[in-house]
Backbone as ProteinMPNN parsed JSONL, in Angstrom:
{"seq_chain_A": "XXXXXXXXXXXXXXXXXXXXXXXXXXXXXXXXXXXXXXXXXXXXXXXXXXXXXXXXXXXXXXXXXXXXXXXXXXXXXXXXX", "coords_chain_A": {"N_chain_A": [[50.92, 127.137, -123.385], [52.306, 129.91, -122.279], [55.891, 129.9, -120.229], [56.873, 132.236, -118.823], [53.936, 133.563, -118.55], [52.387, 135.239, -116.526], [51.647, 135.234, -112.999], [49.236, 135.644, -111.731], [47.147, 135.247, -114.18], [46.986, 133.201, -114.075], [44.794, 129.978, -113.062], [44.596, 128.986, -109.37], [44.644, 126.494, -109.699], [46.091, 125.574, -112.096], [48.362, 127.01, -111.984], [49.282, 125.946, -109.429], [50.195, 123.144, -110.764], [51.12, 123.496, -112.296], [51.249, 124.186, -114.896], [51.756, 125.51, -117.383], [54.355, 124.446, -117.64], [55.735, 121.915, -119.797], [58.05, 121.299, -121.54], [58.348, 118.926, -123.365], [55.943, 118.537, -124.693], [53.952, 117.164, -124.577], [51.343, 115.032, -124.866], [49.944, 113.887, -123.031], [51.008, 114.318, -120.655], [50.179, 117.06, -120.622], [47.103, 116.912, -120.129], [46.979, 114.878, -117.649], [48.295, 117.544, -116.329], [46.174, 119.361, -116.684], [43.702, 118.394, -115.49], [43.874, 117.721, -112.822], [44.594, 120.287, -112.449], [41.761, 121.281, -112.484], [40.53, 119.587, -110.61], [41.867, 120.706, -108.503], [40.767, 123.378, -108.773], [38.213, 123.384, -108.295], [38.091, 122.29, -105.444], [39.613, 124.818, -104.315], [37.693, 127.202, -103.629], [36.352, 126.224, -100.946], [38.63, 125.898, -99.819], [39.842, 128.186, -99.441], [37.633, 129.557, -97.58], [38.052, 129.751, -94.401], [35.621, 129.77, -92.68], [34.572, 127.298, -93.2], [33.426, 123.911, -92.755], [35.262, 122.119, -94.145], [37.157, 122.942, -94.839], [39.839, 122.397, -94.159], [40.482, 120.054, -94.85], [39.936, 120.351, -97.561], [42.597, 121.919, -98.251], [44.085, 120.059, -97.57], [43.752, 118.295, -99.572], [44.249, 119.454, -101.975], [46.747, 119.746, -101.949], [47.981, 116.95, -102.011], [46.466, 116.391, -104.384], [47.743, 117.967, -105.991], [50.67, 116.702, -105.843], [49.786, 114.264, -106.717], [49.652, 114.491, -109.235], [52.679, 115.501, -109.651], [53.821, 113.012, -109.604], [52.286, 111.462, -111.2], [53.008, 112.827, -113.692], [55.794, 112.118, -113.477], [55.346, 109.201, -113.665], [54.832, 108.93, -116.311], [56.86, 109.84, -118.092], [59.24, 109.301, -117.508], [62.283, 107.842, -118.238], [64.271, 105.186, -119.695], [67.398, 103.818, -117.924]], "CA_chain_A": [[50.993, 128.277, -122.5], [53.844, 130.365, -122.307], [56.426, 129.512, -118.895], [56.683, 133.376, -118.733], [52.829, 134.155, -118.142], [52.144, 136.106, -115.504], [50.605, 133.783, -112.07], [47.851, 136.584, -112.037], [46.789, 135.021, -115.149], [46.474, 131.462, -114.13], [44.084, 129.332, -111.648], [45.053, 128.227, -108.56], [44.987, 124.942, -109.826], [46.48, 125.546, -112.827], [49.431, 127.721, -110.903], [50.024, 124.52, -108.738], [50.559, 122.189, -110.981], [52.842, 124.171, -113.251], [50.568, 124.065, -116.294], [52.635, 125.995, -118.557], [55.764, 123.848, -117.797], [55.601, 120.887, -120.835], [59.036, 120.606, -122.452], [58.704, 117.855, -124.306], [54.676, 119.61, -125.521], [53.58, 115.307, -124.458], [49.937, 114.885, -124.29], [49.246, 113.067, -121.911], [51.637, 115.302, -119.23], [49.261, 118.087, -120.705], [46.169, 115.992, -119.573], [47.104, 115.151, -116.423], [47.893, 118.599, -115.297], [44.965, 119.833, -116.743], [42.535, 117.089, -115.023], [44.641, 117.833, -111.868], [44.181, 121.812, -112.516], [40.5, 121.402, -112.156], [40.325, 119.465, -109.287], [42.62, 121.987, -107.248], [40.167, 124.516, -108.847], [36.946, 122.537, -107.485], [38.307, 122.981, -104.113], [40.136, 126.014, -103.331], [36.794, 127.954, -102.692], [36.042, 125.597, -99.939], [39.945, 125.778, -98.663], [39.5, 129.473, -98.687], [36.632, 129.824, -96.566], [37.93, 128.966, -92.968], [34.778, 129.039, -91.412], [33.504, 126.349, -94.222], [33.912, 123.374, -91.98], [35.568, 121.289, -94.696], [38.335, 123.695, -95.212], [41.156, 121.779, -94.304], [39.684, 118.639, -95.772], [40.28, 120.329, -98.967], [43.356, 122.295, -98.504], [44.754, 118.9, -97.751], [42.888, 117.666, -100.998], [44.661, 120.224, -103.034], [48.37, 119.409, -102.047], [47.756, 115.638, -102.65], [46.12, 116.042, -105.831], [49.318, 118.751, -106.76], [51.502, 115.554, -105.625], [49.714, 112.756, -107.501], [49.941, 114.792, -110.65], [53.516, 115.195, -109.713], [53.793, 111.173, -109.66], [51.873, 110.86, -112.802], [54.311, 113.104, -114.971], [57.094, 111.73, -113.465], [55.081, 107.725, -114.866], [54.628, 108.909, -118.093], [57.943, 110.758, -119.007], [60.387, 108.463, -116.84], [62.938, 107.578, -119.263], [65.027, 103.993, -119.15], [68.48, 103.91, -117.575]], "C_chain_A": [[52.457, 128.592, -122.207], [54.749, 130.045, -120.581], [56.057, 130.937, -117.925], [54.97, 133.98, -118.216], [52.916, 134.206, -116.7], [50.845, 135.316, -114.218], [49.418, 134.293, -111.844], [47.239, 135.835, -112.926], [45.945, 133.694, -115.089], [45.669, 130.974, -113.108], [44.81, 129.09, -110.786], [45.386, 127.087, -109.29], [46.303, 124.972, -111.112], [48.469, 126.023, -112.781], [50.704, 126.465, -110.267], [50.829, 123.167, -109.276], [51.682, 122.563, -112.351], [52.22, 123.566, -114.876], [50.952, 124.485, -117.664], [54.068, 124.884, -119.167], [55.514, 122.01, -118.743], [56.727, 120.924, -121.54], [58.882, 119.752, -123.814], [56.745, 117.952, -125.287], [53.847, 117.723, -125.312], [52.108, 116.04, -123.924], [49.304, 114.468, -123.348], [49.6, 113.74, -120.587], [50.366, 116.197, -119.693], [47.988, 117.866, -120.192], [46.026, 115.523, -117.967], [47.057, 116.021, -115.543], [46.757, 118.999, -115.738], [43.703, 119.471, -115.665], [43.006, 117.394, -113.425], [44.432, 119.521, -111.628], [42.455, 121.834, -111.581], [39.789, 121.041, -111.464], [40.824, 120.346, -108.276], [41.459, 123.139, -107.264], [38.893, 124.674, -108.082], [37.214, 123.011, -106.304], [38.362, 124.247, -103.705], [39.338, 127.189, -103.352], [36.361, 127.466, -101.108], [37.313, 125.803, -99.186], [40.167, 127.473, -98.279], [38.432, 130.384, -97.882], [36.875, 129.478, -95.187], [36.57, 128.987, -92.144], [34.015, 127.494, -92.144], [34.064, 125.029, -93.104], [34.843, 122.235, -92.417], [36.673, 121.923, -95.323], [39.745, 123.152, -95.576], [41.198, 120.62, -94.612], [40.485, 119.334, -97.077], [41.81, 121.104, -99.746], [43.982, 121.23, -98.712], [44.557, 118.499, -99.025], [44.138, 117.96, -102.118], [46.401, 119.821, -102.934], [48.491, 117.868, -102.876], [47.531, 115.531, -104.091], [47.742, 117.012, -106.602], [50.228, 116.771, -106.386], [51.305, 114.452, -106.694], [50.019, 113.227, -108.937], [51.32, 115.272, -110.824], [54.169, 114.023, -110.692], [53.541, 111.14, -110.608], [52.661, 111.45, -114.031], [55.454, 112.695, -115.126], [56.789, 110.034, -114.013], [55.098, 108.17, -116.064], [55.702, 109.625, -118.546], [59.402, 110.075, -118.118], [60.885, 107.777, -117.846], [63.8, 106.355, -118.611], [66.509, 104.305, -118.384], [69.467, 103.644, -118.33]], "O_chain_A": [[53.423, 127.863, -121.985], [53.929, 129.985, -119.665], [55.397, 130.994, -116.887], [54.976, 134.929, -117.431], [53.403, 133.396, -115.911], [49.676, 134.99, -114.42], [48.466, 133.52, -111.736], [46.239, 135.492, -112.296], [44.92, 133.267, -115.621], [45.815, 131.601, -112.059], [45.961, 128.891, -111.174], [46.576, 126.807, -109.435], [47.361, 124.373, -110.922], [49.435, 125.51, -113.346], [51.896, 126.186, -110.395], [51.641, 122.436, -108.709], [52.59, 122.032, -112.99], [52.704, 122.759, -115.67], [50.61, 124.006, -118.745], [54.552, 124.625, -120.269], [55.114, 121.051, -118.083], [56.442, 120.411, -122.622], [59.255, 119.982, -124.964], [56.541, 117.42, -126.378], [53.16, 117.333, -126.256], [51.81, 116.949, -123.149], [48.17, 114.746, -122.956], [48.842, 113.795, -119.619], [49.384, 115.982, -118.983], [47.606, 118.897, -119.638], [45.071, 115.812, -117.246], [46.436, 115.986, -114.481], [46.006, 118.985, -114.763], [42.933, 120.299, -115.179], [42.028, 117.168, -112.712], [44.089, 119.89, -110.505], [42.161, 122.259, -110.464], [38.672, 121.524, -111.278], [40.17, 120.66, -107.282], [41.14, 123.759, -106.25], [38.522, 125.654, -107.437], [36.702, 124.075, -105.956], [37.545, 124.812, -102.977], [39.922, 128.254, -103.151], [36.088, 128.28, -100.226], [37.222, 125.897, -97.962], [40.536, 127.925, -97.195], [38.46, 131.595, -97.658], [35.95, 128.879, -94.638], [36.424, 128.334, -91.11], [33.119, 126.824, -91.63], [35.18, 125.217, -92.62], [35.273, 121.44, -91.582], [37.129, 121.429, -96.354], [40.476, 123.265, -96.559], [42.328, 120.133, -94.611], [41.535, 118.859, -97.508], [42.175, 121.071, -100.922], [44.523, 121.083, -99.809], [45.627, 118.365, -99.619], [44.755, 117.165, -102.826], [47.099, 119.655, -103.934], [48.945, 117.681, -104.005], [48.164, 114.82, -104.87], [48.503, 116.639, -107.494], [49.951, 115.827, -107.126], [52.173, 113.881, -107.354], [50.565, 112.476, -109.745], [51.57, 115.566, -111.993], [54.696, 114.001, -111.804], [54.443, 110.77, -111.36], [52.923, 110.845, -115.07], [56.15, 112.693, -116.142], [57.677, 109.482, -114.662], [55.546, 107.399, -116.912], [55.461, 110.162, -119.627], [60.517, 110.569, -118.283], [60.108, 107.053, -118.47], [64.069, 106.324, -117.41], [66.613, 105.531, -118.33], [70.617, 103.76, -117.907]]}, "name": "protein", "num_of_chains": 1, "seq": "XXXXXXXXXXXXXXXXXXXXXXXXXXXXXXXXXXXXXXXXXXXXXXXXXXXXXXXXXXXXXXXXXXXXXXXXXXXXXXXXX"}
């Protein structure tokens, strides 16, 4: 996916976790955000419903999971010193 596409284009989830952005084209970064995409995506009907009563349950959800799939690109592409 191109860097350039247009955020119209992309999921929430997919948006968040910067799904286009792969440099190095590594499978496993691609995997992660993906897997990480589709949990954000799972949610953010529930985080956009404020009267849903599990709203902010899942907005929270959705940052965290953006975070851990942070964490996990930065394990698998952390280079030696």
């Amino acid at each position: 996916m191109d860097n350039s596409q247009n955020r119209n284009t992309l999921s929430e989830g997919e948006y968040r976790v910067g799904i286009g952005f792969n440099p190095s084209g590594d499978t496993t970064v691609a995997l992660i955000k993906s897997k990480a995409a589709e949990l954000i995506d799972q949610l953010a009907p529930i985080a956009a419903d404020r009267e849903h009563p599990g709203a902010r349950c899942a907005s929270i959800a959705m940052t965290e999971i953006e975070s851990a799939a942070m964490w996990a690109v930065k394990a698998v592409t952390k280079q030696p010193r």
